[in-house]
C-alpha positions as CSV (number, residue, x, y, z in Angstrom):
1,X,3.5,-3.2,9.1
2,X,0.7,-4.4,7.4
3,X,-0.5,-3.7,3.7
4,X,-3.5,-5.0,1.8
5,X,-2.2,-5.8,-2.1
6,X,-4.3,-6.2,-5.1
7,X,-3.6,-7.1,-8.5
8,X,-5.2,-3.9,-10.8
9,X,-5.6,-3.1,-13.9
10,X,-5.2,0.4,-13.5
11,X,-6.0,2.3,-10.1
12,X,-6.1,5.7,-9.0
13,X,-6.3,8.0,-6.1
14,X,-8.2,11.3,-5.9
15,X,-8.3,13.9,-3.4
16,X,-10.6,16.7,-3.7
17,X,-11.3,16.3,-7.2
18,X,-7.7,16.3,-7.8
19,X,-6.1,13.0,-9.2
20,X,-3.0,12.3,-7.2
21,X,-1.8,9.6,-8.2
22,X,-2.7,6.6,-10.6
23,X,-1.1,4.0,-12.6
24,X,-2.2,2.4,-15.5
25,X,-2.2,-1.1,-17.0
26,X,-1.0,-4.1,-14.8
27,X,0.5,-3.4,-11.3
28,X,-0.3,-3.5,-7.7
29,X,-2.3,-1.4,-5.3
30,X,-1.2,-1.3,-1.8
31,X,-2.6,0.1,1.1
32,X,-0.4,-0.1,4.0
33,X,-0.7,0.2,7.6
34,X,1.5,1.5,10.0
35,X,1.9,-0.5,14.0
36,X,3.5,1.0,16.7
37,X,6.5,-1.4,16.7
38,X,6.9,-0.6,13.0
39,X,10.5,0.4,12.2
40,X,12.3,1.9,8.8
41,X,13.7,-1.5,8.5
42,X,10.3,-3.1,8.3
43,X,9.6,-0.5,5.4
44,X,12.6,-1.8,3.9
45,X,11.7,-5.5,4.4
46,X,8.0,-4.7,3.2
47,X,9.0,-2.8,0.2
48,X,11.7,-5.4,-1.0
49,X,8.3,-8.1,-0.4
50,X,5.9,-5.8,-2.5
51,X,8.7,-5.3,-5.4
52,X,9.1,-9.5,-5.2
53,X,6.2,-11.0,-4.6
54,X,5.3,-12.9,-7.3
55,X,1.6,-12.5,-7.5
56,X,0.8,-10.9,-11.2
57,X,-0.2,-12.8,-14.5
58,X,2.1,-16.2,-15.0
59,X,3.7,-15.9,-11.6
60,X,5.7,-12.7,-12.3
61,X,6.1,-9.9,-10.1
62,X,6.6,-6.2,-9.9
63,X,10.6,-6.4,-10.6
64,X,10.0,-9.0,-13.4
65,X,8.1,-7.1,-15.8
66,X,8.7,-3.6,-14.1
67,X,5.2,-3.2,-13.1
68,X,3.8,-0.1,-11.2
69,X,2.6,0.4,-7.7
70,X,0.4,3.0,-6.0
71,X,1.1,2.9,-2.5
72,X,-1.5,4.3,0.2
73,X,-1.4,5.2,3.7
74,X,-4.4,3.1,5.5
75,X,-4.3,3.7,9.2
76,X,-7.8,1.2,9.6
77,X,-6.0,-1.5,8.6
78,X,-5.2,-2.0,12.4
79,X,-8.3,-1.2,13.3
80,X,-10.0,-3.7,16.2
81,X,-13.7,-4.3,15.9
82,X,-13.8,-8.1,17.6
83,X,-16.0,-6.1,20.8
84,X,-19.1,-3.5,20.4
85,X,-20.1,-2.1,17.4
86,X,-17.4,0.7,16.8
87,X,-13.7,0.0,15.9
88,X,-10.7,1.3,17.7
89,X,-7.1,2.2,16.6
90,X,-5.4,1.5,19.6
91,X,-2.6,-0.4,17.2
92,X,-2.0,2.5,14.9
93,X,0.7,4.0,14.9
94,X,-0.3,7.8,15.3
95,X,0.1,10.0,12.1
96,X,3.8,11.7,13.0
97,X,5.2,8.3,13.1
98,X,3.0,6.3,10.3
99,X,3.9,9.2,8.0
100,X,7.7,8.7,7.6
101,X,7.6,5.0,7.3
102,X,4.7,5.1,5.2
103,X,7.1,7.1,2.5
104,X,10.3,5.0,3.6
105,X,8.3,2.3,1.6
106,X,8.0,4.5,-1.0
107,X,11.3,5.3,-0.5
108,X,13.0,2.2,-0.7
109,X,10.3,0.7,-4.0
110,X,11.9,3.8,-5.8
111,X,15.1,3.0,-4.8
112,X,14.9,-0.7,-6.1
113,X,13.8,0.5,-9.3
114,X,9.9,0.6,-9.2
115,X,8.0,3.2,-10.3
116,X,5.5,4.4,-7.6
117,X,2.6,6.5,-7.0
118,X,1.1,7.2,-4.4
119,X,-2.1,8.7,-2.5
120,X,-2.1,12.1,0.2
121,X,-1.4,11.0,4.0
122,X,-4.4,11.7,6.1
123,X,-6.2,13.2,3.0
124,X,-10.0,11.9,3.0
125,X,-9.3,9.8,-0.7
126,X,-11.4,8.2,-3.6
127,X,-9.1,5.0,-4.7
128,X,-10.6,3.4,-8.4
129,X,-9.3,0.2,-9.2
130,X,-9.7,-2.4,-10.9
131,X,-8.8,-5.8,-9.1
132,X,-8.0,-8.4,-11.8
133,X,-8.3,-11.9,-10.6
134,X,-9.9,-10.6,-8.6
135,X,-6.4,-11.3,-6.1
136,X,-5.9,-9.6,-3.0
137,X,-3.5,-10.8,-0.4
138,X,-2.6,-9.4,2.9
139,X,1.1,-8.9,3.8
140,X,2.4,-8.8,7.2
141,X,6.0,-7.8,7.9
């Protein structure tokens, strides 16, 4: 699994003029990425990672100060564009097997205590954030 993870100040996710999901004031935004070795104990592992990780003001993380997430699905982060001008998705994990894991990270944040929002799978979104650092860091499980 892969996810992309910035530090916001606020984000939000809207799907056909419909806000979906959005969290406000300090937190993370994740987009994540699903392979086709991916397994619901990966989720697990990445979702314990995105609680811990200690990447907001003064070194704290999600779990220390109870900070929000908005989780994403984000099947181009496996994209491949190293040849010709088009990417492909060969590593993606198709949608019927991306989908589940995708909300067993969800899942598994709740179930550590984090309060999570999150976007539509295979909804065409508009995500608003705003990066504060600017820190993004890419997390590979």
């Amino acid at each position: 699994m892969r996810a992309v993870v910035q530090r916001v100040d606020g984000a939000s996710v809207v799907v056909g003029g419909e806000t979906v999901g959005e969290i406000v004031g300090e937190g993370l935004c994740v987009l994540v990425g699903v392979g086709h070795e991916d397994t619901p104990d990966k989720a697990a592992q990445l979702a314990r990672k995105l609680w811990s990780v200690r990447i907001l003001e003064s070194e704290k993380s999600c779990s220390d100060v109870n900070a929000p997430l908005l989780v994403i699905s984000q099947f181009t982060l496996y994209g491949d564009a190293r040849k010709g001008r088009r990417p492909t998705w060969n590593a993606a994990a198709p949608g019927d097997v991306a989908e589940p894991l995708v909300d067993e990270v969800v899942a598994q944040l709740r179930a550590l205590g984090a309060t999570v929002e999150t976007g539509r799978f295979g909804a065409d979104m508009r995500i608003s954030l705003t990066n504060n650092g600017p820190f993004t860091v890419l997390i590979e499980i």
